[in-house]
N, C-alpha and C positions, 0 to 999 in steps of 0.2 A: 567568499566573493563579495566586494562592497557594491552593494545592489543601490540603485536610484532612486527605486521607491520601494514599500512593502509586496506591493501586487504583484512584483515581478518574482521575487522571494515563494507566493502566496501562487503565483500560476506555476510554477519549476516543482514546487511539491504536492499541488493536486494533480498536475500531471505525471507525476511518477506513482501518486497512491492510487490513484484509478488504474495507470498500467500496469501496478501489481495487483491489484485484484482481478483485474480481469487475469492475466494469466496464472493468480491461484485458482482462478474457479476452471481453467481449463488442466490446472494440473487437481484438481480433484475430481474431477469430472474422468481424467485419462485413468487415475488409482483407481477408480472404481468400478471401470470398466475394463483392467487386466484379470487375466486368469493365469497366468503364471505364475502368482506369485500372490497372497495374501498378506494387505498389511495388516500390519499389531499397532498395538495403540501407539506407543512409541513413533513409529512410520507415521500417522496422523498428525500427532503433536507436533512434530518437529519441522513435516513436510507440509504441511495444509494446515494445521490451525494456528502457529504462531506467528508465521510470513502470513498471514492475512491481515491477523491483529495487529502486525505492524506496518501491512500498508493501511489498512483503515485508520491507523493514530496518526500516519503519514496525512491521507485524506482529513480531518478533523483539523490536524494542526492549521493544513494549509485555509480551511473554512474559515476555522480563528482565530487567523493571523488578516485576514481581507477587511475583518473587522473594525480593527487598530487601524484609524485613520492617521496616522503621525506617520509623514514622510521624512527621507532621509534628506539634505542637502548636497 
């Protein structure tokens, strides 16, 4: 999408790495309070700790991208 400035870029993907961290910490929060059903590491990995690492790289990028003062024309 040709964006206008960086901040615009910089607000669309901290708003989406905060929206996913908050709702991985409600899906880890829900894993670990089932009883039906116990996850294995695997179930961890895949569902709760790599969707978070990657909305937290989400949240980072968008931090040091706000940085870079160089607008687009």
């Amino acid at each position: 999408m040709p964006w206008r400035a960086v901040s615009s870029a910089g607000l669309a993907l901290s708003a989406s790495g905060v929206a996913g961290i908050v709702y991985m910490l409600i899906v880890i929060r829900r894993a670990r309070e089932q009883r039906g059903y116990a996850p294995v590491l695997e179930d961890w990995l895949w569902h709760c700790t790599f969707p978070f690492i990657a909305y937290g790289a989400l949240l980072v990028a968008a931090l040091l991208l706000r940085r870079d003062p160089h607008t687009f024309s």
